[in-house]
C-alpha positions in Angstrom: 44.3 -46.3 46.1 42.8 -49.3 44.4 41.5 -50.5 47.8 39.5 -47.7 48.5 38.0 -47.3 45.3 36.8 -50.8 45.5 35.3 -50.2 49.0 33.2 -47.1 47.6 32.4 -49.2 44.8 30.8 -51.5 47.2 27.8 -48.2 47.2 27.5 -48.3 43.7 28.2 -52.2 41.8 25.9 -53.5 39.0 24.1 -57.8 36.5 23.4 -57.0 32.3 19.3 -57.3 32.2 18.0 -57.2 28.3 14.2 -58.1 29.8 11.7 -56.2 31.5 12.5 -56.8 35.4 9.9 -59.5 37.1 6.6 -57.7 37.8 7.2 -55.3 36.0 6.4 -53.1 33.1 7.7 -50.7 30.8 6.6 -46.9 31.4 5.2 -45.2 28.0 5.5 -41.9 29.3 9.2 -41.8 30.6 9.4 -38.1 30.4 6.2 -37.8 32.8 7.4 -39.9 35.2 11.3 -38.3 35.7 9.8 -34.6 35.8 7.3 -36.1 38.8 10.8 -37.4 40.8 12.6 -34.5 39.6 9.7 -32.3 41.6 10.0 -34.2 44.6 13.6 -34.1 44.7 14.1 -30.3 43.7 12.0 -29.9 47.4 14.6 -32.2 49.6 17.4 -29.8 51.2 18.3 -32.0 53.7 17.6 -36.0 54.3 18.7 -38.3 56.6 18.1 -41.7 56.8 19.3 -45.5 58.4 20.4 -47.8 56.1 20.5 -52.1 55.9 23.1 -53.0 52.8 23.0 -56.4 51.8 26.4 -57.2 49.6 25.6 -60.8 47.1 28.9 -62.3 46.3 28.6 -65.5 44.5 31.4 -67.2 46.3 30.1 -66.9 49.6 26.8 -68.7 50.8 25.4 -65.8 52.7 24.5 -62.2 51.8 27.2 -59.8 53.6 24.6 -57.4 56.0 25.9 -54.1 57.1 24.0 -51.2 58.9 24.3 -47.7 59.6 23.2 -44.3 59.0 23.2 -41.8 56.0 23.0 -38.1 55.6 22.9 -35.8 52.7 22.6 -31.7 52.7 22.6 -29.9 49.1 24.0 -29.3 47.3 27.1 -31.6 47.2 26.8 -32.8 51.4 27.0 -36.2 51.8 28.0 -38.9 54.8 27.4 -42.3 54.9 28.2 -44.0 58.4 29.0 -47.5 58.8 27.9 -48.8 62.2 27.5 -52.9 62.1 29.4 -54.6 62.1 32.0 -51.8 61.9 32.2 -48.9 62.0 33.4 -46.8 58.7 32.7 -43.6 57.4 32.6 -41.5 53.8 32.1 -38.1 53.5 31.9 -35.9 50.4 32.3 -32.0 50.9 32.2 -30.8 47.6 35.7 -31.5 46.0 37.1 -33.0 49.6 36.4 -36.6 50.2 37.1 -38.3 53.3 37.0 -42.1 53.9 37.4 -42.8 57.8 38.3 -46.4 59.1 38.6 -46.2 62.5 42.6 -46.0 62.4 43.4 -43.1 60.1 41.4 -41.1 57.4 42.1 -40.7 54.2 41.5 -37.1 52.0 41.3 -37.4 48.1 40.3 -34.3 45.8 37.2 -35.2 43.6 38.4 -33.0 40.7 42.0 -34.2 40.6 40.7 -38.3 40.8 38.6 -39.0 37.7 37.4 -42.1 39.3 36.3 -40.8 42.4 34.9 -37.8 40.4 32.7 -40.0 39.0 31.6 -42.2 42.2 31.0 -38.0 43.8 29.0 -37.3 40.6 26.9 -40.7 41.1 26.3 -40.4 44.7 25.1 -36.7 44.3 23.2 -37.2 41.1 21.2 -40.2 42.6 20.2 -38.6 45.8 19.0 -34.8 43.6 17.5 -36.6 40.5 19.6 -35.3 38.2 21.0 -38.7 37.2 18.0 -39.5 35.5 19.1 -36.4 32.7 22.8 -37.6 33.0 24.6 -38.1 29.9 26.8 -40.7 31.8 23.7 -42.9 31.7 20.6 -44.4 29.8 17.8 -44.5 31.6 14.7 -47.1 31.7 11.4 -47.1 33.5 9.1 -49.3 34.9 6.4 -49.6 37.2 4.3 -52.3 39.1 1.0 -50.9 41.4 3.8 -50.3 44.5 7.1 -49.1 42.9 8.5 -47.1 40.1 11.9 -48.5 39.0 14.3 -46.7 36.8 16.9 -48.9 35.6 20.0 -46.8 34.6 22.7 -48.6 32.3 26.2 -46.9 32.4 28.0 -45.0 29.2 31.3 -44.1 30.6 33.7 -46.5 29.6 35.6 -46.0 33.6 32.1 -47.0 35.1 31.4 -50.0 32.7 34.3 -51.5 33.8 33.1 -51.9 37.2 29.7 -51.3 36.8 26.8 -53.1 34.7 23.2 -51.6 35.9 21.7 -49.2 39.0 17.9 -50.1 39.8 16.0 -47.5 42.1 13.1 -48.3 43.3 11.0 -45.5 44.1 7.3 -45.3 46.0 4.8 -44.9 43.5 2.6 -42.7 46.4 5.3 -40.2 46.9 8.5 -41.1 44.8 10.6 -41.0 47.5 13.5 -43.6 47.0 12.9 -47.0 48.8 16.1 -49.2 48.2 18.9 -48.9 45.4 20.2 -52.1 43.8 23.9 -51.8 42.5 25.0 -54.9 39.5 28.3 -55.9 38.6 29.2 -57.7 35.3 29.8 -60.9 37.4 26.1 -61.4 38.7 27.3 -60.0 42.5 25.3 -57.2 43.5 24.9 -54.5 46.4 21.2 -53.9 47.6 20.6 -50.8 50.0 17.8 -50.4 51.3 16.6 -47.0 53.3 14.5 -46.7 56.5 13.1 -44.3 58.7 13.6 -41.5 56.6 13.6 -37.9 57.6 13.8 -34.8 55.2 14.4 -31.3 55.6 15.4 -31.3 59.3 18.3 -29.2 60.1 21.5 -30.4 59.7 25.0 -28.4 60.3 27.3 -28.3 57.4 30.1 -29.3 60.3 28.8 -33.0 60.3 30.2 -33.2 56.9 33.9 -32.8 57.9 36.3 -35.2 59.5 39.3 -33.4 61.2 
């Protein structure tokens, strides 16, 4: 069990900043600017997307890069598919979640597993803007002339343990979510980034079960 909650975790790790992020500055209006990416993300019913994740881990000299493909369907869809340099796959169907290694897959119950409850609630929350009114969270923003950044610090006392900080960068031009950077206590850090993005094409609620 502890295994595989590490290897979600490796979506959603967290470094402790006090200070404004570099090039950066605080928002004013806060309010303002979470009702503009609530709007954008109340119209996204389907979104799929490819994916580069860079994984920082101080003991190593280089970044570990993975690629592969992601797909989310409201209201609680989700599948993320590892492709380099394996392949790998997790898939939330409301309570169900499935992790897939290539040699056998794995079924857990959301509601039964507080942890992975609270990975489900994260993953979901991030990708339908409702984080941002989470009580699980506080919530910062800032913005340079490219990029809005929300900065959201953790309150559960089950996240902080893993979990120090989520930054998401989103487009100032349309909000849409550019990359998502994940800190952990220890200064390592998981940076996704998302790329050719495609929303509101069809997608059938099948692709979001592994037999």
């Amino acid at each position: 069990m502890k295994k595989y909650l590490v290897l979600l975790l490796v979506l959603y790790s967290f470094t402790i900043y006090s200070q404004i992020p570099s090039g950066f500055q605080k928002i004013t209006n806060p309010k303002e600017t979470a009702d503009k990416i609530k709007i954008v993300s109340d119209k996204i019913i389907t979104q799929e997307s490819d994916f580069r994740q860079l994984k920082h881990l101080s003991i190593l000299a280089n970044d570990i890069e993975s690629k592969g493909h992601f797909s989310f369907k409201k209201t609680n869809l989700l599948r993320w598919e590892y492709t380099v340099p394996y392949k790998y796959k997790i898939v939330m169907n409301g309570k169900n979640l499935w992790i897939d290694d290539g040699k056998k897959v794995q079924k857990f119950d959301t509601k039964s597993n507080k942890m992975f409850g609270e990975i489900n609630d994260l993953m979901l929350g991030l990708l339908q803007g409702n984080i941002l009114e989470s009580k699980n969270f506080t919530v910062q923003f800032y913005q340079n002339k490219q990029t809005t950044l929300a900065e959201l610090s953790p309150q559960s006392s089950s996240m902080k343990e893993f979990l120090s900080k989520i930054q998401i960068y989103f487009d100032s031009k349309d909000f849409s979510v550019s990359k998502v950077k994940m800190l952990e206590k220890s200064g390592d850090y998981t940076l996704i980034e998302f790329l050719n993005k495609k929303d509101n094409q069809p997608i059938a609620d099948s692709y979001f079960n592994i037999k």
